[in-house]
C-alpha positions in Angstrom: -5.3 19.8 -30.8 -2.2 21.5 -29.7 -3.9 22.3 -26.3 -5.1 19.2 -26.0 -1.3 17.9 -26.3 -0.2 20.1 -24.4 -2.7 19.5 -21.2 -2.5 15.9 -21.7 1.4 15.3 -22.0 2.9 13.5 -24.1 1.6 10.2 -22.6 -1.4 10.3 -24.0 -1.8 9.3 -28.2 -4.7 11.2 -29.9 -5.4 9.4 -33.2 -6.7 10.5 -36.5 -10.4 12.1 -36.3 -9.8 13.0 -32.5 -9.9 17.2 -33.5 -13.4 16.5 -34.1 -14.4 14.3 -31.3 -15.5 17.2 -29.1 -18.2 17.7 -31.3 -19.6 14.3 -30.5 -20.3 15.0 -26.7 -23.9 16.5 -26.4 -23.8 18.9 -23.4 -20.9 21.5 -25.2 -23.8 21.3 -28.1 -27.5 21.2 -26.7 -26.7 22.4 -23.5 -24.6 25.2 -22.6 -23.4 26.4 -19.5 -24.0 22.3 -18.1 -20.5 21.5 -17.3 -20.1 24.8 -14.8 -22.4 22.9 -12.3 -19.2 20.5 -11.9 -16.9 23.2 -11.9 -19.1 25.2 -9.4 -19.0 21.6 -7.1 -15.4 21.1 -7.5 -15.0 25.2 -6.3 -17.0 24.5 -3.2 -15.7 21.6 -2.2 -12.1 22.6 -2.3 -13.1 25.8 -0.4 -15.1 23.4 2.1 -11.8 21.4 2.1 -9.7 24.3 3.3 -12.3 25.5 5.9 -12.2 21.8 7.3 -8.0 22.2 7.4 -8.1 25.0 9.7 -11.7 24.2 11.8 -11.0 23.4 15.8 -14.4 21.5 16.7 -17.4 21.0 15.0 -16.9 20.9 11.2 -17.8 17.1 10.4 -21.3 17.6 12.3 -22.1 20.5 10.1 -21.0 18.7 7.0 -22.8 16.2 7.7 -25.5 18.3 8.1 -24.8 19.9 4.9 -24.8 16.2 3.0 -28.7 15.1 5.2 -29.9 18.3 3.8 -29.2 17.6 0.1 -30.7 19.8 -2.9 -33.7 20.7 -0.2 -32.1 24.2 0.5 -30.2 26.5 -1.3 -26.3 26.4 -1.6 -26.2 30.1 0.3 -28.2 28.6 3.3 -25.8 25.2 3.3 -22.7 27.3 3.5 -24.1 29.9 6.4 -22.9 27.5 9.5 -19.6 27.3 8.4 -19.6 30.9 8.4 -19.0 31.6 4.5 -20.4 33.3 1.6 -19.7 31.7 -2.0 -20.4 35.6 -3.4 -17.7 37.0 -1.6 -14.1 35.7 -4.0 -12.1 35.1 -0.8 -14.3 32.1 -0.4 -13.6 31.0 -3.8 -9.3 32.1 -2.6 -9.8 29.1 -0.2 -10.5 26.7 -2.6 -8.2 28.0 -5.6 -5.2 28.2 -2.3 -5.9 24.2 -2.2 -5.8 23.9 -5.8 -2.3 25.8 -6.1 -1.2 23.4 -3.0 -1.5 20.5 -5.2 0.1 22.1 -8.5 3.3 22.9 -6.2 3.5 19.1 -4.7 2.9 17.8 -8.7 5.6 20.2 -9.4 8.0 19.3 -6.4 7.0 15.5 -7.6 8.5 16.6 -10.9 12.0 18.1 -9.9 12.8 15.0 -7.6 
Protein backbone atom coordinates (compact mmCIF):
# COMPACT_ATOMS: atom_id res chain seq x y z
CA UNK A 1 0.00 0.00 0.00
CA UNK A 2 2.63 2.34 0.82
CA UNK A 3 3.99 2.02 -2.86
CA UNK A 4 0.96 2.26 -4.12
CA UNK A 5 0.61 5.81 -2.39
CA UNK A 6 3.52 6.67 -3.05
CA UNK A 7 3.34 6.02 -7.18
CA UNK A 8 -0.11 7.29 -7.26
CA UNK A 9 0.29 10.68 -5.28
CA UNK A 10 -1.77 11.78 -2.99
CA UNK A 11 -4.53 12.50 -5.50
CA UNK A 12 -5.69 9.37 -5.70
CA UNK A 13 -7.97 7.68 -2.43
CA UNK A 14 -7.48 3.88 -2.04
CA UNK A 15 -10.32 2.64 0.16
CA UNK A 16 -10.69 -0.17 2.59
CA UNK A 17 -10.07 -3.79 0.93
CA UNK A 18 -7.89 -2.03 -1.87
CA UNK A 19 -4.33 -4.04 -0.31
CA UNK A 20 -6.06 -7.01 -1.59
CA UNK A 21 -7.45 -5.96 -4.91
CA UNK A 22 -4.30 -7.04 -6.77
CA UNK A 23 -5.22 -10.42 -6.13
CA UNK A 24 -8.48 -10.08 -8.03
CA UNK A 25 -6.70 -9.44 -11.53
CA UNK A 26 -6.09 -12.87 -13.20
CA UNK A 27 -2.99 -12.47 -15.30
CA UNK A 28 -0.41 -11.66 -11.93
CA UNK A 29 -2.19 -15.16 -10.87
CA UNK A 30 -2.83 -17.76 -13.84
CA UNK A 31 -0.45 -16.20 -16.02
CA UNK A 32 2.85 -15.10 -15.30
CA UNK A 33 5.25 -13.30 -17.18
CA UNK A 34 1.76 -11.84 -19.40
CA UNK A 35 2.20 -8.21 -18.59
CA UNK A 36 6.04 -8.05 -19.97
CA UNK A 37 4.63 -8.34 -23.56
CA UNK A 38 3.31 -4.64 -22.79
CA UNK A 39 6.29 -3.69 -21.24
CA UNK A 40 8.37 -5.19 -24.12
CA UNK A 41 5.81 -3.02 -26.66
CA UNK A 42 6.13 0.08 -24.73
CA UNK A 43 10.34 -0.52 -24.81
CA UNK A 44 10.27 -0.76 -28.56
CA UNK A 45 8.20 1.77 -29.30
CA UNK A 46 9.97 4.40 -27.34
CA UNK A 47 13.21 3.13 -28.90
CA UNK A 48 11.37 3.26 -32.45
CA UNK A 49 10.34 6.76 -31.24
CA UNK A 50 13.84 8.02 -30.81
CA UNK A 51 15.09 6.39 -34.00
CA UNK A 52 12.26 8.39 -35.81
CA UNK A 53 13.65 11.81 -33.87
CA UNK A 54 16.92 11.63 -35.34
CA UNK A 55 15.93 9.70 -39.02
CA UNK A 56 16.69 12.14 -42.27
CA UNK A 57 14.39 10.31 -45.00
CA UNK A 58 12.68 7.25 -45.13
CA UNK A 59 11.47 6.26 -41.59
CA UNK A 60 7.53 6.54 -42.00
CA UNK A 61 7.80 4.09 -45.20
CA UNK A 62 9.56 1.51 -43.13
CA UNK A 63 7.20 1.90 -40.31
CA UNK A 64 4.63 1.49 -42.17
CA UNK A 65 6.11 -1.36 -43.46
CA UNK A 66 6.64 -2.60 -40.03
CA UNK A 67 2.66 -2.00 -39.13
CA UNK A 68 1.46 -4.06 -43.06
CA UNK A 69 3.62 -6.72 -41.84
CA UNK A 70 2.02 -7.37 -38.35
CA UNK A 71 2.70 -10.63 -36.19
CA UNK A 72 3.64 -12.36 -39.71
CA UNK A 73 7.50 -12.00 -38.97
CA UNK A 74 9.48 -11.98 -36.09
CA UNK A 75 10.17 -8.74 -34.02
CA UNK A 76 14.26 -9.21 -34.99
CA UNK A 77 13.30 -9.19 -38.76
CA UNK A 78 10.76 -5.94 -38.25
CA UNK A 79 13.58 -3.98 -36.55
CA UNK A 80 16.52 -4.98 -39.25
CA UNK A 81 15.58 -1.90 -41.85
CA UNK A 82 15.86 0.57 -39.26
CA UNK A 83 19.10 -0.69 -38.67
CA UNK A 84 18.69 -2.00 -34.91
CA UNK A 85 18.97 -4.94 -32.75
CA UNK A 86 16.61 -5.17 -29.63
CA UNK A 87 19.54 -7.76 -28.05
CA UNK A 88 22.03 -5.26 -28.13
CA UNK A 89 20.96 -2.73 -24.53
CA UNK A 90 21.90 0.49 -26.48
CA UNK A 91 18.72 -0.13 -28.38
CA UNK A 92 16.79 -0.41 -25.31
CA UNK A 93 19.25 3.19 -24.10
CA UNK A 94 17.11 4.89 -26.95
CA UNK A 95 13.96 4.19 -25.61
CA UNK A 96 14.81 4.50 -21.72
CA UNK A 97 16.73 8.21 -23.13
CA UNK A 98 12.94 9.17 -24.25
CA UNK A 99 11.55 7.88 -21.10
CA UNK A 100 14.02 10.02 -18.85
CA UNK A 101 13.04 13.03 -21.45
CA UNK A 102 9.60 12.97 -20.24
CA UNK A 103 10.48 12.44 -16.32
CA UNK A 104 12.67 15.81 -16.69
CA UNK A 105 9.73 17.88 -18.52
CA UNK A 106 7.07 16.34 -15.52
CA UNK A 107 9.74 17.44 -13.27
CA UNK A 108 10.43 20.95 -14.88
CA UNK A 109 6.32 21.06 -14.95
CA UNK A 110 6.67 20.56 -11.22
CA UNK A 111 9.23 23.42 -10.22
CA UNK A 112 7.28 26.15 -12.35
Amino acid sequence: MSVQHESLGPHIRLGDGYETFWAYIPHFIHSPFYVYAYAFGDCLVNSLYGVYQKAETGFAERYFALLEAGGAKPYDELLAPFGLDARDPAFWNIGLEMIEGLIGELEAMEEA
